[in-house]
N, C-alpha and C positions, 0 to 999 in steps of 0.2 A: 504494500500500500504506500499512496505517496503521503509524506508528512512534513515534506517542508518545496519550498520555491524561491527563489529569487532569482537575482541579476544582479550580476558581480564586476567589475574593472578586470583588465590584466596587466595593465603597465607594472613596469620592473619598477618605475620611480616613484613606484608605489611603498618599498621596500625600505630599510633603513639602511641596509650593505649595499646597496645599488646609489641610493641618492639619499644622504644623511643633511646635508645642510638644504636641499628641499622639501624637506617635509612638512616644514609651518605652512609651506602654502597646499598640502592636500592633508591635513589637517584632520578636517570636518569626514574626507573619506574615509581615512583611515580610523575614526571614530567610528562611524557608520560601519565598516570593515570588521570591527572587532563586536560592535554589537551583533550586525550580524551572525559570527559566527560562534557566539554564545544563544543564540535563538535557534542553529542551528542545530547546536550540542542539547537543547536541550530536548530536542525533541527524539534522542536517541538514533539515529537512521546509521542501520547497518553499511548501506551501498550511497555515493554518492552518481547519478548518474551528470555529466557536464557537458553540455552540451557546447562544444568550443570548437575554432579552427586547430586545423591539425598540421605537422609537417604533412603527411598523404592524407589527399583529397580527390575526390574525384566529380569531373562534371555531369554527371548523369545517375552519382548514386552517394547515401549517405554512408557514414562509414565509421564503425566499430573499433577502435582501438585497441588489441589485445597483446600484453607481454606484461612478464614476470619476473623480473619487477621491473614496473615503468622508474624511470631516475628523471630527477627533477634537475637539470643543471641551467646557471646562469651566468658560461662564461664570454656571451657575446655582449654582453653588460659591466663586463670587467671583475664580476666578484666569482675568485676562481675555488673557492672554499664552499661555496653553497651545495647542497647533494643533498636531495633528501629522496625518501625512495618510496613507493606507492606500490600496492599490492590490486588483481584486477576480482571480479567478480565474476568469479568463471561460470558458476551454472546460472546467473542473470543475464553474461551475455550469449551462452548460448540460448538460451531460451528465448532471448530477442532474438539473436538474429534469422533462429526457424521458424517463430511466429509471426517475425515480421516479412519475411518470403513467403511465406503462408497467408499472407494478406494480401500480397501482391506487392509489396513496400521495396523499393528500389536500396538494397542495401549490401554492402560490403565488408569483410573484415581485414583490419590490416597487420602491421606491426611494426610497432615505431616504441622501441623503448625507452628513448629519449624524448623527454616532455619539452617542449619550448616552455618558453616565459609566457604563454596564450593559454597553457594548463596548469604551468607551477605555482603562476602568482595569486590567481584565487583559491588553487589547493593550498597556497601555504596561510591563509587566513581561515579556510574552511577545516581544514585540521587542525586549528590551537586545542581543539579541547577533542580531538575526536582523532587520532593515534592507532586505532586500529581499522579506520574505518577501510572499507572497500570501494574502488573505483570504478565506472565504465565510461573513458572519454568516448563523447560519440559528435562528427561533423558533422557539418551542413555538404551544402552541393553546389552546384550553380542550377540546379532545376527553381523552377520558379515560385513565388511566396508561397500561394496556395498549397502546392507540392510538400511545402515546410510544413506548412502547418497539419499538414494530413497525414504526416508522417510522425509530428509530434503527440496530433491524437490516438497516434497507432501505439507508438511506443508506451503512453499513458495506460493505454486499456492494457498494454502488458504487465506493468508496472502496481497499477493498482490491482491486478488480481494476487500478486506476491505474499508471499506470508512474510517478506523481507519487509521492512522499515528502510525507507527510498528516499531521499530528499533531491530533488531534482535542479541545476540550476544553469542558467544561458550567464555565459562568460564572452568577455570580449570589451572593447573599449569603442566608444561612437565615435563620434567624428575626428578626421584627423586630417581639417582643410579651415578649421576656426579662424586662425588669425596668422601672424608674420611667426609664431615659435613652432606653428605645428611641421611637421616634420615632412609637408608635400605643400604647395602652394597653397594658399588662401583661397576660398573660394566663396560668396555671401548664403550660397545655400546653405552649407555647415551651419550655422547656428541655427535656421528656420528648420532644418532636420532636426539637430539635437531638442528645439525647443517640442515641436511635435511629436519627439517620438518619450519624450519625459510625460508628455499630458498623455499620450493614448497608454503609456503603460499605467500611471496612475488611473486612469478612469477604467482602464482595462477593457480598450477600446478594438475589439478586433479586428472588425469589420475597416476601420480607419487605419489602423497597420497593414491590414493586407492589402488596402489601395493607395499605400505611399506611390509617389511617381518616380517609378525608377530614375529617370533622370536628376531627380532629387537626392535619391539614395546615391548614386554614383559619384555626383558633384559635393557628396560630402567628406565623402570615401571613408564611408562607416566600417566599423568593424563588429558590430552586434546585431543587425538588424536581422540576420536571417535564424541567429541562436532564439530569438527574444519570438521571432515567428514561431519555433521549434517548441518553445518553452508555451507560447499563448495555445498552440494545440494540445501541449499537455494538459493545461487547465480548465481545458472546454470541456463544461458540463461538472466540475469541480466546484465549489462554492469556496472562494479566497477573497480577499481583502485584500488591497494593493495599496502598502506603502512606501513613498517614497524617503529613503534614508536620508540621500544627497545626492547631488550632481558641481562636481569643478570641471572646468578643465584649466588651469593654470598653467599648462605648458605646450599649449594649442590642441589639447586631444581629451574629450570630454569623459570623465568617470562615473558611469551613472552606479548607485547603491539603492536596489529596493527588493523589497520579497514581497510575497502574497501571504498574508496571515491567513490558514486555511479552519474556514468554521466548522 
């Protein structure tokens, strides 16, 4: 059963070993980060499913990440000491990945024991209190919103029928075309995106997420919007509460922090 949800950042300068004298200015996230992740400890959940971009993706199908033990490394950020190491959910991910072929659900397994900084950095807030938990990273695709989302409610019906304690959560950072620090040019959509996609997740708005204008989403050059699809079909038909923790982006690239309180 699922019992918890949210929507997590990934940036590494999120971290204290990656960027120590930035952190006053993401502050408020990394507040939101740690309550977070005592809401999530406290609702016990055996398996965390995460729904994030991955080193292997593919454009025509989602994809299961499985290996034993995944390693959390963050040496393209300069901190050559970080390691931490994650165990997988083996009979949850197999049992997705033959009832989700059995739905007809477009899906893959791969094997990538090497987590980037896109998995590490919300696992390493999502396990302060939760050390043995179990993992199943799982991507998006480039198949289209809908497709996400149909695939999210696919994975839910799996999920909730489990005798496992599930907390499920879409990871990834929004826009990264804000202002002059983001890390790809400027663009003025990027903030009319991040501003729209902060309200529809708060109102938990689906119908309006799934008719973003792509041209919108692209000129933002978002990095969560197709997790956050993945994650709103998981919740269809769920009864949650959608709050939001925070949103910066103080270094051109926006951090949104919220969960669905589930009644």
């Amino acid at each position: 059963m699922i019992v918890f949800a949210g929507v997590l950042p990934a940036s590494p300068l999120l971290l204290q070993s990656i960027n120590p004298e930035g952190l006053p200015l993401v502050e408020r996230t990394r507040q939101a980060l740690l309550e977070v992740s005592e809401d999530v400890a406290a609702t016990h959940p055996d398996t965390i499913l995460l729904f994030c971009e991955q080193k292997t993706m593919y454009d025509d199908a989602f994809s299961i990440n499985v290996a034993d033990p995944y390693t959390a490394e963050l040496e393209a950020f300069g901190d050559l000491g970080y390691r931490k190491t994650y165990h997988p959910d083996f009979s949850l991910i197999d049992k997705l990945q033959r009832e989700l072929r059995g739905m007809g659900e477009p899906v893959s397994l791969t094997t990538d024991a090497t987590l980037t900084h896109l998995s590490a950095v919300p696992l390493d807030f999502l396990t302060k209190h939760l050390p043995d938990v179990r993992i199943v990273p799982i991507a998006p695709s480039k198949l289209d919103p809908k497709q996400h989302f149909t695939f999210g409610k696919a994975v839910s019906s799996i999920a909730q029928a489990s005798s496992k304690r599930i907390a499920i959560i879409a990871a990834g950072d929004t826009a990264h075309a804000l202002n002059d620090d983001s890390p790809v040019p400027a663009h003025p959509d990027a903030k009319r995106f991040d501003e729209m996609l902060v309200s529809l997740i708060e109102n938990r708005n689906a119908v309006g997420l799934l008719g973003l204008e792509p041209e919108l989403i692209e000129n933002a050059k978002d990095g969560l919007y197709r997790q956050a699809l993945m994650l709103f079909g998981a919740l269809e038909g769920i009864a949650a509460s959608p709050v939001i923790h925070s949103y910066e982006a103080p270094f051109g690239v926006g951090h949104l922090v919220a969960e669905f309180r589930l009644d």
